[in-house]
C-alpha positions as CSV (number, residue, x, y, z in Angstrom):
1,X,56.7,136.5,6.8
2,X,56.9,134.8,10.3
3,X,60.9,135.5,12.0
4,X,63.3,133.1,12.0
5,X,63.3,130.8,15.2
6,X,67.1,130.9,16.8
7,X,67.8,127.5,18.8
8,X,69.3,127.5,22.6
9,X,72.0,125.0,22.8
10,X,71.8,122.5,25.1
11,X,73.9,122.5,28.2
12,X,74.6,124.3,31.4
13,X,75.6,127.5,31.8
14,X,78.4,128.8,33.2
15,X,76.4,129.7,36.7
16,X,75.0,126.4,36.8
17,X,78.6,124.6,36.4
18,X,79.8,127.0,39.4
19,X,76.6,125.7,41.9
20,X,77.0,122.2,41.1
21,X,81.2,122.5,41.4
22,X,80.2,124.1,44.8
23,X,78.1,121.8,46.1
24,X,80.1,118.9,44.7
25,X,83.4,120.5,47.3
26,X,81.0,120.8,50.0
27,X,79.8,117.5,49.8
28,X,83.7,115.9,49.6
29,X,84.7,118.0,52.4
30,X,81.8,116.9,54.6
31,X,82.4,112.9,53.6
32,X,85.7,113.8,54.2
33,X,85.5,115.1,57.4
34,X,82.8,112.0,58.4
35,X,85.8,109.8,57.3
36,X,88.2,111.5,59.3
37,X,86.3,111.7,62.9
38,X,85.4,108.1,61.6
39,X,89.2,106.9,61.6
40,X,89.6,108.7,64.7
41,X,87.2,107.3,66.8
42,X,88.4,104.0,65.4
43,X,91.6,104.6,66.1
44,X,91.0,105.2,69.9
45,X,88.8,102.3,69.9
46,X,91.5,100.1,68.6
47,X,93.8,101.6,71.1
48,X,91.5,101.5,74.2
49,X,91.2,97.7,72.8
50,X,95.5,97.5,72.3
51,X,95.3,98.9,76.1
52,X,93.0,96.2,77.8
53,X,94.8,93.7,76.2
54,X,97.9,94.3,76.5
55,X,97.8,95.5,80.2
56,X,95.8,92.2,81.5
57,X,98.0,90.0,79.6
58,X,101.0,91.4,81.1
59,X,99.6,91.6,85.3
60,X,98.2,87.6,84.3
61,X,101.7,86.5,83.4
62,X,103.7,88.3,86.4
63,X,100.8,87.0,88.6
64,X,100.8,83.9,87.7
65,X,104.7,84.0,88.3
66,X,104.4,85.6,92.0
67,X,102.0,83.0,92.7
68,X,105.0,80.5,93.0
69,X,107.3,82.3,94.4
70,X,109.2,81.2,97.2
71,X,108.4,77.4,96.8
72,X,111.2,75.5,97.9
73,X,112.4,78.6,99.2
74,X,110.8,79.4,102.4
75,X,112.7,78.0,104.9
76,X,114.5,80.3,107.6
77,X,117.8,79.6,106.4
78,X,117.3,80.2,102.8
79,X,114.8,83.2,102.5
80,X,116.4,86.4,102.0
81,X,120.0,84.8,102.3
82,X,123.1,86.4,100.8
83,X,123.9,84.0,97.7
84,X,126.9,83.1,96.1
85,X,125.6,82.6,92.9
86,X,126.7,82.3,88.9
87,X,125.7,81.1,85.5
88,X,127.5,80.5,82.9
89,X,124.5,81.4,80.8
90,X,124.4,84.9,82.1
91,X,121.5,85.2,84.2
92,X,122.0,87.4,87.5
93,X,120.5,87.6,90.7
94,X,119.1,91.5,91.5
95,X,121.2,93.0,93.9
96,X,119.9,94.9,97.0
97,X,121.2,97.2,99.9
98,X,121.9,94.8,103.1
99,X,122.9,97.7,106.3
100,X,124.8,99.5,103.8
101,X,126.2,96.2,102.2
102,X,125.4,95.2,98.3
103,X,124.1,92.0,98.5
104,X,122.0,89.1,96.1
105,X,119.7,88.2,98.0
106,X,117.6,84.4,97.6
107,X,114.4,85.7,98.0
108,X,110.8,84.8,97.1
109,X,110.4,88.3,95.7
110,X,112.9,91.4,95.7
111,X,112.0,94.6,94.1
112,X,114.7,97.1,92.4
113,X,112.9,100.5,93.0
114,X,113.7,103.2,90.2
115,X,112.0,106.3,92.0
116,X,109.0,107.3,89.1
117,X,110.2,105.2,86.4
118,X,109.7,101.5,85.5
119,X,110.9,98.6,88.7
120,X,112.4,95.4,88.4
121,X,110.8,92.6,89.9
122,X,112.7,89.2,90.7
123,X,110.4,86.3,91.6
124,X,112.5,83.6,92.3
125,X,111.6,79.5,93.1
126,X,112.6,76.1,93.1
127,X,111.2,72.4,91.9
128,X,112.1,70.3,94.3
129,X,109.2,67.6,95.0
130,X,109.8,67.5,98.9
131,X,110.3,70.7,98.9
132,X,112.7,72.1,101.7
133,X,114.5,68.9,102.2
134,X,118.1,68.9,103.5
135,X,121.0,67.6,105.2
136,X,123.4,68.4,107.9
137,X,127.3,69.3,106.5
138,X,128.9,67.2,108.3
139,X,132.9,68.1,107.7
140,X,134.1,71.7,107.7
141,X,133.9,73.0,104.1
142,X,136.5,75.7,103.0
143,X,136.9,75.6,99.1
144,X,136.7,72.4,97.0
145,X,134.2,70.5,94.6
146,X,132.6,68.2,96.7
147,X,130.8,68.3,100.0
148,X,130.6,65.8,103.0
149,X,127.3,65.8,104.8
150,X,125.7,63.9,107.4
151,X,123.4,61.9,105.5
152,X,124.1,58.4,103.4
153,X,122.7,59.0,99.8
154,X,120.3,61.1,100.6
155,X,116.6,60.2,99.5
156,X,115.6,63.2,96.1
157,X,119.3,64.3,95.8
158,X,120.2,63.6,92.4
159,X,123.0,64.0,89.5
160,X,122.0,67.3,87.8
161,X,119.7,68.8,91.1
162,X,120.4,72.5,92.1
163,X,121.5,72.9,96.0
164,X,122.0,75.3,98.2
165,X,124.2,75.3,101.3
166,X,123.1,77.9,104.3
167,X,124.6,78.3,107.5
168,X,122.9,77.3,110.1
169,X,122.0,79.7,112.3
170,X,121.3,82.2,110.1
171,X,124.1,84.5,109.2
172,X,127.0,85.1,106.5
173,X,126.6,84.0,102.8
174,X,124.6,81.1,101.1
175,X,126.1,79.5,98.0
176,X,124.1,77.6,95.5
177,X,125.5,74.8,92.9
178,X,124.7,72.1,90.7
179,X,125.2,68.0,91.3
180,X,127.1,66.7,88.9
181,X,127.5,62.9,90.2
182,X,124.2,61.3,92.4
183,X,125.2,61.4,95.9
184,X,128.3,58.7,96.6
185,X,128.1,57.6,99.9
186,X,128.2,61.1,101.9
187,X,130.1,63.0,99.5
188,X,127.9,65.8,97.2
189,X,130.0,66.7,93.9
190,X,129.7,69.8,92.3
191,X,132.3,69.5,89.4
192,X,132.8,73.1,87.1
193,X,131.9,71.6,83.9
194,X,130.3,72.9,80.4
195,X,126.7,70.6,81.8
196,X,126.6,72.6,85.4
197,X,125.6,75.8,84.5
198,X,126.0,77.1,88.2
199,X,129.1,75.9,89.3
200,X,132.9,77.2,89.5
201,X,135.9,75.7,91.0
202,X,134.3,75.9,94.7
203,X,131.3,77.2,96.6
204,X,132.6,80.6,97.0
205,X,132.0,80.3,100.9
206,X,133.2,78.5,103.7
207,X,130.9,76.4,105.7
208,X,131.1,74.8,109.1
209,X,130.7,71.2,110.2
210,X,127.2,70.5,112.1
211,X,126.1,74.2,111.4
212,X,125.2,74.5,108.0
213,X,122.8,72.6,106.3
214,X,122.4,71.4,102.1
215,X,119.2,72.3,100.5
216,X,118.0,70.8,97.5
217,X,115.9,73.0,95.2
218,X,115.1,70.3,92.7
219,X,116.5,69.9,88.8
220,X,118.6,72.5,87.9
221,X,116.6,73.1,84.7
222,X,113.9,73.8,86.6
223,X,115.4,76.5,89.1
224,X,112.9,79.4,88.3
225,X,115.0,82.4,88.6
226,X,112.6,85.4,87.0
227,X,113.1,88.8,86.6
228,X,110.4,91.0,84.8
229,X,111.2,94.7,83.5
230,X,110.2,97.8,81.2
231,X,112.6,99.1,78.8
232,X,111.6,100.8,75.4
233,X,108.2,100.0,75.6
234,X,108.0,96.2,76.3
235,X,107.5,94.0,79.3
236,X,110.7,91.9,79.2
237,X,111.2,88.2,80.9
238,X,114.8,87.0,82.4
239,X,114.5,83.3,82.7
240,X,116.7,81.1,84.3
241,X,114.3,78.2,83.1
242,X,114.0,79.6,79.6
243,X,116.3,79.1,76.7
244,X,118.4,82.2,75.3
245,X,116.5,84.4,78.4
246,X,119.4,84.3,81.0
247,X,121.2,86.9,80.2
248,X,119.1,89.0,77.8
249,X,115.5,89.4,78.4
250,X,112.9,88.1,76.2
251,X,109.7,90.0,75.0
252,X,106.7,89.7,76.7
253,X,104.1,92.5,75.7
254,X,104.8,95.5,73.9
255,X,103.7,98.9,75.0
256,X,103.9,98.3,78.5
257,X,105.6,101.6,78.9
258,X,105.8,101.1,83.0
259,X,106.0,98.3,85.9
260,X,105.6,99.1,89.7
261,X,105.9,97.1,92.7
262,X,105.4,97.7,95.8
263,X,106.2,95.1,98.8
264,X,103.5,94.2,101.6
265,X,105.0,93.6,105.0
266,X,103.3,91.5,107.1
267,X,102.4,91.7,111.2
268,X,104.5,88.6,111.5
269,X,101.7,86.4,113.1
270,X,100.9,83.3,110.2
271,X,97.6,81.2,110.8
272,X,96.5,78.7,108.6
273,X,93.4,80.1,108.7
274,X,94.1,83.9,107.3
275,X,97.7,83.7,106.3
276,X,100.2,86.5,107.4
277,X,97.8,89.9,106.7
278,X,99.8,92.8,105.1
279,X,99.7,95.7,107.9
280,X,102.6,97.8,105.7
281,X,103.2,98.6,101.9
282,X,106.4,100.0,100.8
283,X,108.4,101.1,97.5
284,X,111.5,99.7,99.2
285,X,112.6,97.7,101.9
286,X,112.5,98.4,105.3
287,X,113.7,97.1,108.6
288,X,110.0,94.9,109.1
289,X,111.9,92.3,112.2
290,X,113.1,95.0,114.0
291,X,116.9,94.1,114.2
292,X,118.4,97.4,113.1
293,X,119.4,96.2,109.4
294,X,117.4,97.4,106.5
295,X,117.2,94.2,104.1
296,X,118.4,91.9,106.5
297,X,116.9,88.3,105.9
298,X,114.2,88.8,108.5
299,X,112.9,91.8,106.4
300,X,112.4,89.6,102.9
301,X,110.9,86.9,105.1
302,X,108.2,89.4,106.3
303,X,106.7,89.7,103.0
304,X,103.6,88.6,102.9
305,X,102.5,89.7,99.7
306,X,103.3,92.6,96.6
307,X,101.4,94.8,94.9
308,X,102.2,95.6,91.1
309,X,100.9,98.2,88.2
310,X,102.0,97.8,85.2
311,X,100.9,101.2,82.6
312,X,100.0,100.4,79.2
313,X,99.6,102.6,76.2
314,X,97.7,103.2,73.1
315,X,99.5,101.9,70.0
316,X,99.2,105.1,68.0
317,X,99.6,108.6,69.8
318,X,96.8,111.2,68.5
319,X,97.3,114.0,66.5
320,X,97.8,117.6,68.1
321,X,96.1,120.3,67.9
322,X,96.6,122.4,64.9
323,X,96.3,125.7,66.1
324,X,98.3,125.0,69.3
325,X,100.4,122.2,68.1
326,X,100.1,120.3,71.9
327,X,98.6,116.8,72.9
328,X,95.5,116.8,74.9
329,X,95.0,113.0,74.9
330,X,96.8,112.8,78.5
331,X,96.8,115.4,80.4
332,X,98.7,114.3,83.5
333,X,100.8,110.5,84.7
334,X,99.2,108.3,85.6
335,X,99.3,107.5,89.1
336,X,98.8,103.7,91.0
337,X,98.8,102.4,94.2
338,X,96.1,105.3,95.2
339,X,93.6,102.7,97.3
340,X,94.0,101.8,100.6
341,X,93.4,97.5,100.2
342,X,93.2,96.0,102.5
343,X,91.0,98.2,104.4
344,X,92.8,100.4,107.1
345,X,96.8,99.5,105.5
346,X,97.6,103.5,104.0
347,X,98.0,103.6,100.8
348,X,101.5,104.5,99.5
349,X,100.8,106.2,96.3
350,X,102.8,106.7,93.2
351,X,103.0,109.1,90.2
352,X,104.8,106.6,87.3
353,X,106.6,108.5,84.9
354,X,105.6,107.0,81.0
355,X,107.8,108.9,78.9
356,X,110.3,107.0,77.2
357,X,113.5,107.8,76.7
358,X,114.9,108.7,72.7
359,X,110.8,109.0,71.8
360,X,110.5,111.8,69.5
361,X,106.8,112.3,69.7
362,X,105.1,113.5,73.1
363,X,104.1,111.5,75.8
364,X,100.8,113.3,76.1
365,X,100.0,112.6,72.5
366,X,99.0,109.0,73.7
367,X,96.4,107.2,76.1
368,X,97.5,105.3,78.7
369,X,95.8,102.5,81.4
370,X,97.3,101.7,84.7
371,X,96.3,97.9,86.0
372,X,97.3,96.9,89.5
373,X,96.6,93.8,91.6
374,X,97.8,92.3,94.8
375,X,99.6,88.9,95.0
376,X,100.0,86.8,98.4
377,X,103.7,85.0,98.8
378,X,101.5,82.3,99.8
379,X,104.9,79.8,99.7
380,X,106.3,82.0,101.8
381,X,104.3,81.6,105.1
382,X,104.3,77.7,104.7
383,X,107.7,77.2,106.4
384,X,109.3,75.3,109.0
385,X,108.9,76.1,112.3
């Protein structure tokens, strides 16, 4: 009698389940490790891509900025001249070290150094079409709202114009105001009232008769009054021309975690054919005309140009490493300024410190790229002879 036949039921065995459970983990911790270096790499693409962008949008818009400064601004009396000056929308001149002496200086440029950490730049101009037009005061001035000058209604001098009275020669304080009548006769008025932003009850100065002249810097609503700074990360704008920017900055670019200037001093010879060529580069002023005072007006007027790095960073820092628990993305600060341009001027290099302050997660855990250029005060070698 044949032996009964005994069936295998179907299945996998127990070994079989345990290879294709182990290959199954090894193939989801390969994809998941493709995934991962994938999200990484696109992550510093992203932030190499945050970087560019952010960093050229920033040096275009304080570029373009320098590239007016000084206009209306550049004559011998008014460049570098210790201002009188308030708003009653907040916005403040930067203040600067005259000999010793704290002063606010009317300058195409003036840089706040800050050492390693971020700069403040002020780039400051005017609107007037004609430019550096002005008129003799003809009656001694010693504190009151109006003006008497030497000049019968004046041709551009309007109700509502920002002016600026200088002594003439060049010495003691400036005061600026705003017109708040069109010139009667040969009387300027500059009433305190809630429409003239700049004015108080009087200049703030006293002025002599035939030796101080009245400059006219255009519409007060155009008087471009700029200051550019770093704090917490973004590039911030104080705008004299720009609503609800006076007194508080306004955001420009984020991560911008540093801003440097540098000024270019000049070899004091003009041409129209190459300009006034930069011969010195400095963090901070220096005595440039020779006279014995360090920020003296002569010194802001020797400017010739500036050179600026602003430092931006990746959006999102990288991980650390897991067995030492550190950053490796950046190793070291970056540094600026390191090229000698133009060829033969020494370069004054600077190591910019990009760690912010309050940030609980490692400097060196992000990327960071440092863009610099070099702007001409092209305004301010036009002037006056």
């Amino acid at each position: 009698m044949a032996a009964a036949r005994i069936s295998r039921p179907g299945g996998f065995s127990v070994v079989e389940l345990m290879v294709a459970v182990t290959v199954g983990m090894l193939a989801i911790m390969f994809a998941t490790r493709l995934i991962i270096n994938a999200e990484q790499n696109k992550a510093v693409s992203l932030g190499s891509s945050d970087q560019m962008q952010n960093g050229m949008l920033a040096l275009f818009s304080i570029t373009e900025d320098a590239a007016q400064a000084g206009w209306g601004m550049n004559d011998n009396l008014v460049a570098g001249c210790n201002t009188v000056f308030s708003d009653t929308s907040g916005y403040a001149l930067a203040a600067a070290d005259r000999g010793g002496v704290a002063v606010t200086p009317l300058a195409a440029v003036v840089i706040v150094n800050n050492s390693a950490g971020s700069d403040q730049i002020s780039l400051n101009s005017g609107s007037s079409p004609s430019g550096i037009g002005s008129v003799k005061v003809a009656a001694d001035y010693l504190g009151a709202n109006s003006l008497s000058i030497s000049t019968a209604a004046p041709f551009g001098f309007l109700a509502g114009d920002a002016i600026l009275v200088a002594p003439e020669p060049a010495n003691g304080n400036c005061a600026l105001a705003q017109l708040t009548a069109d010139p009667l006769a040969t009387t300027l008025t500059f009433d305190a009232s809630a429409d003239a932003r700049y004015n108080r009850n009087a200049l703030g100065a006293a002025f002599a008769a035939n030796q101080s002249r009245v400059f006219n810097l255009g519409p007060a609503r155009n008087l471009s009054l700029h200051t550019w700074s770093v704090q917490n990360g973004v590039l911030l704008l104080r705008a004299s021309n720009l609503g609800g920017a006076s007194a508080a900055g306004s955001t420009v670019v984020d991560n911008i975690v540093a801003l440097k200037a540098q000024y270019g001093f000049g070899n004091g010879a003009f041409t129209a054919e190459f300009g006034q060529q930069v011969t010195q580069w400095s963090n901070t002023m220096v005595d440039a005309d020779g006279d014995g005072v360090t920020g003296g007006a002569g010194d802001y007027r020797a400017v010739a140009a500036i050179r600026v790095a602003v430092v931006a960073r990746s959006k999102l820092p990288e991980k650390p490493n897991p067995s030492t628990g550190l950053c490796s993305a950046t190793a070291t600060a970056p540094a600026v300024f390191g090229t000698a341009s133009p060829a033969g001027v020494a370069a004054v290099p600077v190591t910019v410190s990009v760690a912010l302050a309050g940030d609980t997660i490692n400097w060196k855990c992000y990327r960071y790229r440092a863009f610099e250029t070099i702007i001409p005060i092209r305004n301010a070698g036009w002037r006056p002879m």
